[in-house]
C-alpha positions as CSV (number, residue, x, y, z in Angstrom):
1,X,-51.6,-4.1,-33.9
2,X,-48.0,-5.1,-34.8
3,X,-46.7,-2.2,-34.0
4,X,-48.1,-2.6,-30.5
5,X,-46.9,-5.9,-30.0
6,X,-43.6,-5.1,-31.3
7,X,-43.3,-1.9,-28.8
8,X,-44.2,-4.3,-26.3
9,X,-41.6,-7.1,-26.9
10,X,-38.7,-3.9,-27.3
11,X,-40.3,-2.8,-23.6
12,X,-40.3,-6.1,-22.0
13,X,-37.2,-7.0,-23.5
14,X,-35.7,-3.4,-22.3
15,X,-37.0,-4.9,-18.7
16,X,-35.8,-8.3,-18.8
17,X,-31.9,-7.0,-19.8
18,X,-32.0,-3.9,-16.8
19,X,-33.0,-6.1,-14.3
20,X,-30.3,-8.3,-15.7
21,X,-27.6,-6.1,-15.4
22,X,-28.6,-4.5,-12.1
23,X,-28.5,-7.7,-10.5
24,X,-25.6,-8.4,-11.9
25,X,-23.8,-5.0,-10.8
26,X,-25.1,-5.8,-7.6
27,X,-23.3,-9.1,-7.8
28,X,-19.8,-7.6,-9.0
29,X,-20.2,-4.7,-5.6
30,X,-20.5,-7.7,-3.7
31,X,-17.9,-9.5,-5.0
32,X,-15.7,-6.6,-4.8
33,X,-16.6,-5.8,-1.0
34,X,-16.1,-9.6,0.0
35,X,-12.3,-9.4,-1.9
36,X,-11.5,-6.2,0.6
37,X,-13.0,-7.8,3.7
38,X,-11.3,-11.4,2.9
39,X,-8.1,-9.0,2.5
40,X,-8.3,-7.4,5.6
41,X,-9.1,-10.5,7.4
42,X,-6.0,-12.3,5.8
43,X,-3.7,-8.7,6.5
44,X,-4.7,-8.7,10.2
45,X,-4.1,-12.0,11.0
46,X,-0.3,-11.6,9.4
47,X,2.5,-9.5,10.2
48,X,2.8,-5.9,9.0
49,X,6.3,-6.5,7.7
50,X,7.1,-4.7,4.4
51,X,9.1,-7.7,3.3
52,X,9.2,-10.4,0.6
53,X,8.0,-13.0,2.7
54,X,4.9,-10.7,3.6
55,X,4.3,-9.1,0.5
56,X,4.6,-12.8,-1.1
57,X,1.7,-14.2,1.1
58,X,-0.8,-11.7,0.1
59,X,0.2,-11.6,-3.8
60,X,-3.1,-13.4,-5.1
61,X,-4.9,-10.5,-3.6
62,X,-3.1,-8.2,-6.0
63,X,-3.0,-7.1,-10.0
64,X,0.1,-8.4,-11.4
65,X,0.8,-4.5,-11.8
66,X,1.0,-3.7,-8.1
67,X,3.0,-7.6,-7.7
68,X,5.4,-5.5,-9.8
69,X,5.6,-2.6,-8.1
70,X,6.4,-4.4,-4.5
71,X,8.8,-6.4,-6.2
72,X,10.8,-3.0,-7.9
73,X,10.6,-1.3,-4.2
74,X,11.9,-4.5,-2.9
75,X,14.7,-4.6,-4.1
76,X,15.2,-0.8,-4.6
77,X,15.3,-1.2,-0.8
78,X,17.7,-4.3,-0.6
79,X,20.7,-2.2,-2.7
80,X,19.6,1.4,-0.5
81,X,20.1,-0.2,2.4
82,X,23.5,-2.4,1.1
83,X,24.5,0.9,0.5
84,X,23.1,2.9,3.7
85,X,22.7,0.2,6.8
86,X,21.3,3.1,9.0
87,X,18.6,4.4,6.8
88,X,15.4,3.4,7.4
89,X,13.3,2.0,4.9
90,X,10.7,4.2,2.3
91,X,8.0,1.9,3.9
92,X,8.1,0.5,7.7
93,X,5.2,-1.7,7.0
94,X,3.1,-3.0,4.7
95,X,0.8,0.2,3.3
96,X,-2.5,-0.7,3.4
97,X,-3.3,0.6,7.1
98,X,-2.3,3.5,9.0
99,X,1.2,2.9,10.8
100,X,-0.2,4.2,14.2
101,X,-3.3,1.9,14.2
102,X,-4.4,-1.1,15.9
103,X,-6.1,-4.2,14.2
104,X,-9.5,-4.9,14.6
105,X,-10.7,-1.9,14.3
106,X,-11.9,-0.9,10.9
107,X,-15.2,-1.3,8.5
108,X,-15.2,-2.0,5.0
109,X,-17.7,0.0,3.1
110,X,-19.8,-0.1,0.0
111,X,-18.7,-0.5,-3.4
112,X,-18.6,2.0,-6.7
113,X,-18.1,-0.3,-9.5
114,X,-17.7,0.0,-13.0
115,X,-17.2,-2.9,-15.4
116,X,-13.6,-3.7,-14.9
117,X,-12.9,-1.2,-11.7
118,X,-14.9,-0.8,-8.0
119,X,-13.5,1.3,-5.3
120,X,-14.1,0.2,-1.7
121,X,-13.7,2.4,1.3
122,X,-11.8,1.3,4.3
123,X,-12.7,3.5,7.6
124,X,-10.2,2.4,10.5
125,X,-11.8,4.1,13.3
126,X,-9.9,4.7,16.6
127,X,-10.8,4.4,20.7
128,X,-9.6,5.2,23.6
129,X,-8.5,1.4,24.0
130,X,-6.6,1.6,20.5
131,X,-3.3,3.4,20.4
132,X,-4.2,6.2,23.4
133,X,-6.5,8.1,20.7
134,X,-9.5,10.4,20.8
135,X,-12.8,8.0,20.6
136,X,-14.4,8.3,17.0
137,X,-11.6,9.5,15.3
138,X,-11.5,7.9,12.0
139,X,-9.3,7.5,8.7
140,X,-10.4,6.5,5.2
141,X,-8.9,5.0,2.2
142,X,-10.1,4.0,-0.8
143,X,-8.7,0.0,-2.0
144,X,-9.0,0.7,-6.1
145,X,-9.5,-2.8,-7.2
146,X,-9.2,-4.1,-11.2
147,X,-11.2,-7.3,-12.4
148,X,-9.0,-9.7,-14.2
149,X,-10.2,-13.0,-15.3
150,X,-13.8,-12.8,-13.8
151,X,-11.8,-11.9,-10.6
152,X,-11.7,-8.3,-8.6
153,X,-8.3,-7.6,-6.8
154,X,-6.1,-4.5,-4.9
155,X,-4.5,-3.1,-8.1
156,X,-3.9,0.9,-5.7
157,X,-4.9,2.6,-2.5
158,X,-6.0,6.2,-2.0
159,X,-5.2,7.1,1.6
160,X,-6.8,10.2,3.7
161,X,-4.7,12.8,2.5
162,X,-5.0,12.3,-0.8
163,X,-1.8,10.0,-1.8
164,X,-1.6,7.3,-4.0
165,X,0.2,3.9,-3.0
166,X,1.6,3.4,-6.4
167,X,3.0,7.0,-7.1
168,X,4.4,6.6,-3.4
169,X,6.5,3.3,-4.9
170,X,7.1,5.5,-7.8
171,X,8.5,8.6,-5.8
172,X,10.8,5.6,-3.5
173,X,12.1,4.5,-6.7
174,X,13.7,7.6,-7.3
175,X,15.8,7.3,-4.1
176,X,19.5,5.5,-4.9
């Protein structure tokens, strides 16, 4: 008899802890989701400058480690273009959408979480009305976000073809 009442206090204890961690993982997807779409809101409603005064605004959205990395290709840019006034810069705008699209016109996705990671995808999705192109056509990227403090945010992007935001800052930062 103990030992049936002992299996069934392991079970329903088993029970009690899954269901509290699925609701809690459920929780964390959620919170991750609304830190992309409060991201996007904030992103569209600002210019696309890749600036300090752009890049500053949207810093509590970001892991200290990507705060870093705008700051280094900052001002890498600043002394390349002290040096070279007629060079473009690495980055025309800010990289978290494609250059040729239109605002307004993207869905966030659901999220893959893990403890201290969740990856969110971003569809911008194209019409005829948006930037003269073909209806449906669509491009993804993935917002890698880190939880620090209790608190998801944008610590890399994957775009469409496979490229990395930070190993793009990375690859500018080798440019002098």
């Amino acid at each position: 008899m103990r030992k049936i009442l002992l299996l069934v206090f392991i079970s329903a204890n088993f029970l009690f802890v899954s269901n509290e961690t699925f609701a809690q993982n459920r929780a964390d997807k959620s919170r991750a989701v609304e830190t992309v779409k409060a991201f996007y809101r904030f992103h569209f409603s600002h210019k696309d400058v890749f600036n300090e005064r752009e890049v500053l605004r949207r810093r509590r959205f970001f892991t200290p480690k990507l705060r870093q990395l705008f700051n280094a290709e900052l001002k890498r840019e600043r002394i390349y273009l002290k040096k070279y006034p007629h060079n473009k810069p690495y980055f025309e705008g800010l990289p978290f959408e494609p250059i040729e699209f239109c605002p307004n016109d993207y869905r966030v996705g659901a999220a893959q979480t893990t403890r201290q990671t969740a990856t969110v995808k971003v569809n911008f999705i194209y019409s005829k009305s948006s930037c003269d192109a073909n209806d449906g056509t669509q491009i993804s990227y993935k917002i890698l976000l880190s939880k620090i403090a209790g608190k998801w945010l944008l610590d890399d992007v994957i775009y469409d073809d496979g490229s990395i935001l930070t190993k793009d800052f990375s690859e500018a930062q080798k440019i002098k």
